[in-house]
Structure formats: C-alpha cells, structure tokens
C-alpha positions as CSV (number, residue, x, y, z in Angstrom):
1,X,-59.6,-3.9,-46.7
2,X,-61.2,-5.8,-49.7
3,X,-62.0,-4.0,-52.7
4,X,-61.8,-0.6,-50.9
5,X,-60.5,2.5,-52.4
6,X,-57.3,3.7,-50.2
7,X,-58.2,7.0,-51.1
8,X,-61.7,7.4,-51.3
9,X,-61.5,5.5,-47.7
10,X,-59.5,8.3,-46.4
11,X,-61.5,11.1,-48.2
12,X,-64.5,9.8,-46.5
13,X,-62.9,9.7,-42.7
14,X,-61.1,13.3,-43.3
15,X,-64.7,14.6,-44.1
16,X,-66.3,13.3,-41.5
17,X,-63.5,14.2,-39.1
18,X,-64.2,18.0,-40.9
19,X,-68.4,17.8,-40.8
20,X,-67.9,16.6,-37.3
21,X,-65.1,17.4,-35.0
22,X,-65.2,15.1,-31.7
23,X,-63.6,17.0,-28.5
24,X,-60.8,14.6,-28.4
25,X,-58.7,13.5,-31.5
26,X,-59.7,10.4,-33.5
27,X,-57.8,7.9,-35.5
28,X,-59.2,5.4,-37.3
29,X,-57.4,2.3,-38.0
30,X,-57.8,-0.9,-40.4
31,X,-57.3,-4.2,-38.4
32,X,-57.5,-8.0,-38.4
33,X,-59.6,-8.0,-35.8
34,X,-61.1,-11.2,-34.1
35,X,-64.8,-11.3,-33.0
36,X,-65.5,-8.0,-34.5
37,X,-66.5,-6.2,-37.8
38,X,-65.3,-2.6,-35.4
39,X,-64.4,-1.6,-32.7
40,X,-63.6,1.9,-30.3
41,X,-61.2,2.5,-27.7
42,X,-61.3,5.6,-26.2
43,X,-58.7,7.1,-23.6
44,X,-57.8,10.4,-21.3
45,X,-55.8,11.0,-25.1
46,X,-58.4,10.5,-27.8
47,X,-60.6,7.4,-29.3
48,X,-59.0,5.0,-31.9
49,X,-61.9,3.2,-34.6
50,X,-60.6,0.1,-35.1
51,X,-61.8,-1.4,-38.6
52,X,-61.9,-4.8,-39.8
53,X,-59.3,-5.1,-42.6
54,X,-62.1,-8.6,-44.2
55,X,-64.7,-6.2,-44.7
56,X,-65.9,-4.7,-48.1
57,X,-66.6,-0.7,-48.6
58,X,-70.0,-1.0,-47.7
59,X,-69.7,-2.9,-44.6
60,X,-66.4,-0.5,-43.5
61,X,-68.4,2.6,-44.4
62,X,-71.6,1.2,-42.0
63,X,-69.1,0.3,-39.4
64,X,-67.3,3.9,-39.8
65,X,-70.7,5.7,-39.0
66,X,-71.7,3.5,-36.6
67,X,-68.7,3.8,-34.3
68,X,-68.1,7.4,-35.3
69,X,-71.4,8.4,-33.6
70,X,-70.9,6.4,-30.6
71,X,-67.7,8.7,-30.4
72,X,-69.8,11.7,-31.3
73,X,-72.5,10.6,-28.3
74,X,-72.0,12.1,-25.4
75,X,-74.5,10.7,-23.3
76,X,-72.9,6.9,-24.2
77,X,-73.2,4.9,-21.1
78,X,-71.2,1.2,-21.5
79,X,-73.4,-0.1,-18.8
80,X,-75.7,-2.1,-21.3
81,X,-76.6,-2.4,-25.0
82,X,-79.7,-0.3,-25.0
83,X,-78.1,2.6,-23.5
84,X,-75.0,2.4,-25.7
85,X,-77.4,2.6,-28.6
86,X,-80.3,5.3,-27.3
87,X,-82.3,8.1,-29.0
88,X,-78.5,10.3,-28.8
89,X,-76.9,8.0,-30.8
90,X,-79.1,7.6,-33.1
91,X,-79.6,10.8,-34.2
92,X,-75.7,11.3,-34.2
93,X,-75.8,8.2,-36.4
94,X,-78.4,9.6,-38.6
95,X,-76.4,12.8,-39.0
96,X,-72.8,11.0,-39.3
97,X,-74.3,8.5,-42.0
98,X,-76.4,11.4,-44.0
99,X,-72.8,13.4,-44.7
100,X,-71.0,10.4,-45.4
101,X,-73.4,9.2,-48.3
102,X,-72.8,12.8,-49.4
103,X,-68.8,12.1,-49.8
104,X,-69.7,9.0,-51.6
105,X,-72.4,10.1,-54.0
106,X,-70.1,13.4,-54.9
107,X,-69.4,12.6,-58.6
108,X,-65.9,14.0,-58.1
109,X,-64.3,10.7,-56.7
C-alpha cells in the first residue's frame, strides 16, 4: 500500500482483532484488486478483508472499518445494498471506527 506504515498497519488490525473479536477468524489481506477499494469473503472457515494495495492510509483505514463491521454484523443480509448497510452496521461501524482512531491518535506510534 502507498505511503502506509507496515507496522502501524498491522498494529491497527491486531487491535481491532483484540477490541473486537468476530466468531470466526479474520485475515486481512493487501491486494491488487480490480473494481474495488475492499472487499470480504467469508466461508464455513472464517472471513478474509481483502485490501486494495493503490490505496493510501486513510482510504485503507476507512475500508478496514468499513468491512470489519460488515464482518462484525450479524444481521448482514447480501440480498440488496440497503440491508447490507442497515441501522446494525452502522453502529458496528461507528464502534469499529471510534477504536480505531484511538490506535491512530495514541502518541506512542
């Protein structure tokens, strides 16, 4: 990813992954993806966050939280946009993004 941090990157996914455990395992990956800033596959196994490698800590970090929470949402239906993004989501978003501003704004990076 441009301009990224390898290891703040990975401090801010190992804190979220702490802050909120999902019931299955989650990876997140960096990709070259086509079509996409991110993207989730989840299986019988666990859910895989695909990130685009083109995009720059601050677009990464809103794709992180935004496909984190639709892997926290249990509700998430796939059968249209609005009900992948409902009033669930969105507070799991709320939540996911509020703890990962507080990795980021820790002065000890």
């Amino acid at each position: 990813m441009r301009d990224i941090d390898k290891k703040k990157w990975r401090r801010v996914i190992s804190a979220l992954k702490r802050e909120f455990p999902a019931q299955r395992p989650v990876k997140v990956r960096t990709s070259r993806l086509k079509n996409a800033e991110a993207s989730t596959v989840t299986g019988p196994t666990g859910s895989t966050i695909y990130i685009s490698s083109a995009l720059n800590f601050s677009a990464a970090f809103d794709a992180l939280a935004h496909e984190y929470s639709h892997v926290l949402d249990s509700h998430e239906r796939f059968d249209d946009h609005d009900s992948q993004h409902g009033e669930t989501w969105g507070v799991w978003y709320s939540r996911v993004y509020r703890a990962m501003l507080r990795v980021v704004e820790d002065k000890q990076w």
